[in-house]
C-alpha positions as semicolon CSV with decimal commas, in nm:
position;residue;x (nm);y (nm);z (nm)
1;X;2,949;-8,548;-10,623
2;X;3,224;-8,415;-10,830
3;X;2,979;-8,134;-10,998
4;X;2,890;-8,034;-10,585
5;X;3,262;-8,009;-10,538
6;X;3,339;-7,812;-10,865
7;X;3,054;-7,528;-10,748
8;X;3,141;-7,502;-10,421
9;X;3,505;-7,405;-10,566
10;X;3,309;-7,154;-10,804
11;X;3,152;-6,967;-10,512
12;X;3,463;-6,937;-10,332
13;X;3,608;-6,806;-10,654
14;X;3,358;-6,561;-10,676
15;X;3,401;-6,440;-10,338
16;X;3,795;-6,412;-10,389
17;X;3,799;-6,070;-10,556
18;X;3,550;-5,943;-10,290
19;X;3,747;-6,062;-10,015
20;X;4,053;-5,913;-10,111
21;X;3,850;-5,585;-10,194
22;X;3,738;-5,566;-9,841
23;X;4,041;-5,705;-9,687
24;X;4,146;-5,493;-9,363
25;X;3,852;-5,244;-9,410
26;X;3,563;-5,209;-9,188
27;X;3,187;-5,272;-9,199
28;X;2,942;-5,156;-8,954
29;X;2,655;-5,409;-8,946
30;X;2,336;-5,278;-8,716
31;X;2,133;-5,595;-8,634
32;X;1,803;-5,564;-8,445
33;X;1,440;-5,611;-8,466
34;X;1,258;-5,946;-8,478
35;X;1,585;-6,117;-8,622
36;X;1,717;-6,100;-8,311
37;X;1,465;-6,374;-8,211
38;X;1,484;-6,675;-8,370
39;X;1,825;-6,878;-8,237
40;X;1,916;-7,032;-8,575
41;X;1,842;-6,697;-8,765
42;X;2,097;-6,564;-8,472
43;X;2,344;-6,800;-8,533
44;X;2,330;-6,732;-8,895
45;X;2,435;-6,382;-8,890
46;X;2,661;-6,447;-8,630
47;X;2,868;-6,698;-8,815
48;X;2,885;-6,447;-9,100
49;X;3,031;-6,172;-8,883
50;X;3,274;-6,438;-8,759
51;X;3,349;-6,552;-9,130
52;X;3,444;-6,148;-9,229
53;X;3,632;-6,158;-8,936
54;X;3,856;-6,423;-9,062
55;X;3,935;-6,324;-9,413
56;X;4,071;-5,969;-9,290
57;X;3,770;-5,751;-9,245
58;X;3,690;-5,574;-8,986
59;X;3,337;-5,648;-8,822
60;X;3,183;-5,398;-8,571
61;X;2,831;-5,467;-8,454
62;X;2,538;-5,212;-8,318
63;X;2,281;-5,408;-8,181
64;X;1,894;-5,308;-8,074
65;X;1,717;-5,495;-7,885
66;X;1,329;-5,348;-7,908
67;X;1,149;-5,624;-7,900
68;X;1,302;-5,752;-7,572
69;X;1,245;-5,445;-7,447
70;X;0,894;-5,447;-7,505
71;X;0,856;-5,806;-7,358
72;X;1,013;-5,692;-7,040
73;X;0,783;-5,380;-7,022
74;X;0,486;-5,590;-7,050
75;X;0,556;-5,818;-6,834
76;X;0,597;-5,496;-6,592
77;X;0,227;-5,389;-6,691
78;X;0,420;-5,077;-6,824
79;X;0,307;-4,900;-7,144
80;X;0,550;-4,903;-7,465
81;X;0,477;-4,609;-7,580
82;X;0,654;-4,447;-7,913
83;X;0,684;-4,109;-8,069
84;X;0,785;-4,104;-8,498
85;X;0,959;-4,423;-8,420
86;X;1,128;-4,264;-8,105
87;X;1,065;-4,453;-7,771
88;X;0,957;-4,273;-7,546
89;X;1,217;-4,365;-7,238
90;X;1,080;-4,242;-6,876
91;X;1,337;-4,301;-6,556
92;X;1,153;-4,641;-6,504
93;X;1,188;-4,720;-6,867
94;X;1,535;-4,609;-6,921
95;X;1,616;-4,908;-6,631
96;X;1,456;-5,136;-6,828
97;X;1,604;-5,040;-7,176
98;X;2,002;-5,059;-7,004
99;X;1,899;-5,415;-6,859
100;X;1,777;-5,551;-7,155
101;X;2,043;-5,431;-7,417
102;X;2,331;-5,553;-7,167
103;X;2,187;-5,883;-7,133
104;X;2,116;-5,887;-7,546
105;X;2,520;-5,786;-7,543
106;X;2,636;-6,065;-7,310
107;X;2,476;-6,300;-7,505
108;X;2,579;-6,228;-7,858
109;X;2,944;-6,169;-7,736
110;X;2,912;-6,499;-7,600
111;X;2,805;-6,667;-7,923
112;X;3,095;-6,518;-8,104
113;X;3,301;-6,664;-7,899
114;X;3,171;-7,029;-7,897
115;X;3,181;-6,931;-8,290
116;X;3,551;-6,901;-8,270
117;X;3,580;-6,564;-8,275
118;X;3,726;-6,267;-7,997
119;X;3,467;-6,049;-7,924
120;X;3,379;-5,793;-7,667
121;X;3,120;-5,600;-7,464
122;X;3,053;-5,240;-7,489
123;X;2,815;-4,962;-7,428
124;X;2,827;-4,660;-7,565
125;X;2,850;-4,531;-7,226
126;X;3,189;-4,729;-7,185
127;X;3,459;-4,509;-7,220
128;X;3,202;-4,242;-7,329
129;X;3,156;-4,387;-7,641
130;X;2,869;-4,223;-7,744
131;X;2,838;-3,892;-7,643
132;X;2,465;-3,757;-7,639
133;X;2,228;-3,499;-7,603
134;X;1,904;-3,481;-7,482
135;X;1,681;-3,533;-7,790
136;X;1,439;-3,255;-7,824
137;X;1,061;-3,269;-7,798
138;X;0,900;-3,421;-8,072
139;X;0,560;-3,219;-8,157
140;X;0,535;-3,109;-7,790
141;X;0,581;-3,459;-7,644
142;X;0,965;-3,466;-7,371
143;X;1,023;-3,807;-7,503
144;X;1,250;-3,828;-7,195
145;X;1,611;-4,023;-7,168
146;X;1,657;-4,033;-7,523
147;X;1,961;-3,936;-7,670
148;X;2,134;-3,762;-7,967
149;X;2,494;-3,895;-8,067
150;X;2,700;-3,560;-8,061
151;X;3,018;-3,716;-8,056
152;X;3,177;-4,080;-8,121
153;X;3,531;-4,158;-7,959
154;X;3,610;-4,405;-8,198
155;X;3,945;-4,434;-8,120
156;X;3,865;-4,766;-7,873
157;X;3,703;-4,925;-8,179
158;X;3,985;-4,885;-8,443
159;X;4,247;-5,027;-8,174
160;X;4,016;-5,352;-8,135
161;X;3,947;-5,416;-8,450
162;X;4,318;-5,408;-8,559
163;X;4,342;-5,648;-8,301
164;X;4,110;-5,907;-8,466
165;X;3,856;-5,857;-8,236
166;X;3,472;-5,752;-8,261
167;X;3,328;-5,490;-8,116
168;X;2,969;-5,566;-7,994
169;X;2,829;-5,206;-7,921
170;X;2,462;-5,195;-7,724
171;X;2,292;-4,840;-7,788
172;X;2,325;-4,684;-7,491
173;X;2,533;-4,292;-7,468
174;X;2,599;-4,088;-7,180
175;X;2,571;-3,733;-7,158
176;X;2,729;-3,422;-6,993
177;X;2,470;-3,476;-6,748
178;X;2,601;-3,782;-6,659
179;X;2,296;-3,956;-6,748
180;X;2,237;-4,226;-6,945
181;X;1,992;-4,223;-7,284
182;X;1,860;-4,456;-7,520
183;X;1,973;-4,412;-7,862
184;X;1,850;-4,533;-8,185
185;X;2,005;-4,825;-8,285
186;X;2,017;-4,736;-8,677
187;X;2,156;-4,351;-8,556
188;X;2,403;-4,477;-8,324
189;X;2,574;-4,727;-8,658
190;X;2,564;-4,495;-8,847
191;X;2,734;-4,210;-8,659
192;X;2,984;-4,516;-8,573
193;X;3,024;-4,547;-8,925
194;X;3,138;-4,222;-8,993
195;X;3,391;-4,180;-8,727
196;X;3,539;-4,510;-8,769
197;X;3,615;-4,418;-9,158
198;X;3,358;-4,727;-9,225
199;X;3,359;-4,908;-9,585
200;X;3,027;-5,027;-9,597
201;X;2,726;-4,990;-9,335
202;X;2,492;-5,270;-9,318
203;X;2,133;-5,238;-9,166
204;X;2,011;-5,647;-9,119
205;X;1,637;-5,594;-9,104
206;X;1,335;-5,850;-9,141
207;X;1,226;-5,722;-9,507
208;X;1,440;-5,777;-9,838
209;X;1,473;-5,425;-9,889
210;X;1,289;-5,110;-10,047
211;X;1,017;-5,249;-10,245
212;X;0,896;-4,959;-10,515
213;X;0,516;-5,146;-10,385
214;X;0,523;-5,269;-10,017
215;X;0,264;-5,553;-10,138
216;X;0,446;-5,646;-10,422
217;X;0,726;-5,840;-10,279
218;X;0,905;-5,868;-10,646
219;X;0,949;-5,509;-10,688
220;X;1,273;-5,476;-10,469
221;X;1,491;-5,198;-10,534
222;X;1,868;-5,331;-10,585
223;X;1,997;-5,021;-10,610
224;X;1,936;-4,663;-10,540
225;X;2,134;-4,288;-10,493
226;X;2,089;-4,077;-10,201
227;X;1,894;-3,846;-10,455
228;X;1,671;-4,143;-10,548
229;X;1,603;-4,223;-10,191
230;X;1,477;-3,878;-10,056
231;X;1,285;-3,891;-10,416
232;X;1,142;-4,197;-10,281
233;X;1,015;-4,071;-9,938
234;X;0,874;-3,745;-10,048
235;X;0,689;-3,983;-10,314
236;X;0,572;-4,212;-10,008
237;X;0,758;-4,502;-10,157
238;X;0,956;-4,564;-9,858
239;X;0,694;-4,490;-9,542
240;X;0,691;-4,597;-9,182
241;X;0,941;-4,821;-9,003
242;X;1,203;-4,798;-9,338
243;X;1,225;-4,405;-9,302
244;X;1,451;-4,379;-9,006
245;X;1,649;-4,684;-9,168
246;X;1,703;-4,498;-9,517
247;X;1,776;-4,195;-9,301
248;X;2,077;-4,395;-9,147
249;X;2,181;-4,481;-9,422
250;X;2,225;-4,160;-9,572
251;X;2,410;-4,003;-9,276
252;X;2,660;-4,251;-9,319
253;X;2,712;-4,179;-9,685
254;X;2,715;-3,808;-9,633
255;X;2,966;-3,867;-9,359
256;X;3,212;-4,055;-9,614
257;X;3,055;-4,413;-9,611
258;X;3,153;-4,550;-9,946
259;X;2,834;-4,795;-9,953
260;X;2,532;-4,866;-9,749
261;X;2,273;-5,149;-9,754
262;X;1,967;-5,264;-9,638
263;X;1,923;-5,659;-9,639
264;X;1,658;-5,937;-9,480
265;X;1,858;-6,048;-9,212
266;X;1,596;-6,389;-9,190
267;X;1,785;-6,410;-9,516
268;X;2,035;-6,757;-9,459
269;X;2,389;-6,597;-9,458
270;X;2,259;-6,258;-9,584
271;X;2,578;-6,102;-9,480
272;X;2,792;-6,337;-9,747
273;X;2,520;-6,323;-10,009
274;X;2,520;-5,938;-10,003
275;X;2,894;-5,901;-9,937
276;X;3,066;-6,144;-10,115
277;X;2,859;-6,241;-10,461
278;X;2,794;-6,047;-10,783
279;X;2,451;-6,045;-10,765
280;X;2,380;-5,928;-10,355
281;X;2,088;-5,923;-10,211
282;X;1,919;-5,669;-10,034
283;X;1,908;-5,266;-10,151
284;X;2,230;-5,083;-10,180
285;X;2,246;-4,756;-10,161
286;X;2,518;-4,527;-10,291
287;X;2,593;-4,116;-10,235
288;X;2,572;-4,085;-10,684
């Protein structure tokens, strides 16, 4: 019993030099994907963002909210259709996307809450946010109400968090138009990152990281440069679904991001592990 006791005062220990690293700076954490599913996986993130929250740092979260989406459109016997990981968002689509990702807000801001926590609701389109443009075609294809962050009006964001409370910020931008587009989760953090003056960006995700060999679970990458990572891609290391993620990262970093990381959010308290221990978890990715 005493031995439990004496190790749970050596984590905390460990974690004191972190916290008073990070104390009063701000992290942008993107959370999405099939994380988002599973309650106590939820919960688990959630009560990390809370725990940051109370030693002094500054939590902002960008949330997705795909596979809802998809659910939804399914249920509505309408295709999901996607373009180079772009969705491609119709009129009757675009309704469905701004349902969804409210309702996914609601909900979280509601758990911080319960968690202890002061947290609130935003769109990008609140406040205009997120301003957009219309994304251009993508080989031909109008991939329709699907937005490029031109601007971020970050000024909302750094009076809340100095306020001690958490931003919970659904994708969504508005444009000169007027109109409402669906932006990429990962591209709207990480633009969010950069006006903010972030510290460190955090993409949660449901793999550990890069892996050097996708079917080789052991061969995570713990650490990379910006130079390594577009090494990687044109190499085909890093394919698919963890393109557009490394490509978030490194707009942050060019944008003055001091530190950005990819971690398994399924992970129990990946958020702590990667933030506050020596070792991390997860691949962290640095400008040199």
């Amino acid at each position: 019993m005493m031995q439990e006791l004496i190790e749970k005062a050596t984590v905390l220990l460990e974690a004191l030099p972190y916290i008073r690293s990070f104390y009063d700076k701000t992290v942008i954490i993107k959370y999405g994907g099939s994380v988002m599913f599973d309650p106590a996986i939820r919960r688990s993130v959630l009560q990390d963002i809370v725990f940051m929250n109370y030693v002094g740092m500054q939590p902002i979260l960008v949330h997705g909210g795909g596979p809802f989406i998809n659910e939804r459109l399914k249920k509505l016997n309408k295709e999901v259709r996607f373009v180079n990981g772009f969705r491609v968002t119709d009129e009757d689509t675009m309704v469905v996307v701004e349902e969804e990702l409210l309702e996914v807000n609601r909900e979280i801001v509601k758990e911080l809450i319960a968690l202890g926590s002061t947290a609130i609701s935003l769109s990008g389109k609140d406040d205009h946010l997120l301003m957009t443009k219309k994304h251009a075609d993508i080989d031909g294809i109008d991939i329709g109400f699907v937005g490029e962050v031109v601007k971020v009006n970050g000024d909302i964001l750094e009076k809340l968090v100095t306020s001690d409370i958490i931003p919970v910020i659904a994708p969504l931008g508005i444009g000169k138009d007027g109109n409402a587009y669906n932006v990429n989760a990962d591209n709207a953090a990480a633009e969010i990152a950069k006006d903010v003056g972030a510290l460190k960006f955090v993409l949660l995700t449901d793999v550990d990281g890069i892996l050097h060999d996708p079917k080789d679970p052991t061969s995570l990458i713990t650490h990379a440069t910006a130079v390594e990572i577009n090494d990687m891609i044109k190499k085909g290391i890093i394919t698919g679904g963890m393109i557009p993620k490394v490509q978030a990262c490194l707009t942050a970093l060019e944008r003055g991001v001091k530190k950005a990381h990819i971690v398994n959010g399924k992970i129990s308290h990946a958020l702590l592990l990667e933030i506050f221990t020596d070792k991390g978890i997860g691949t962290e990715i640095v400008r040199k």
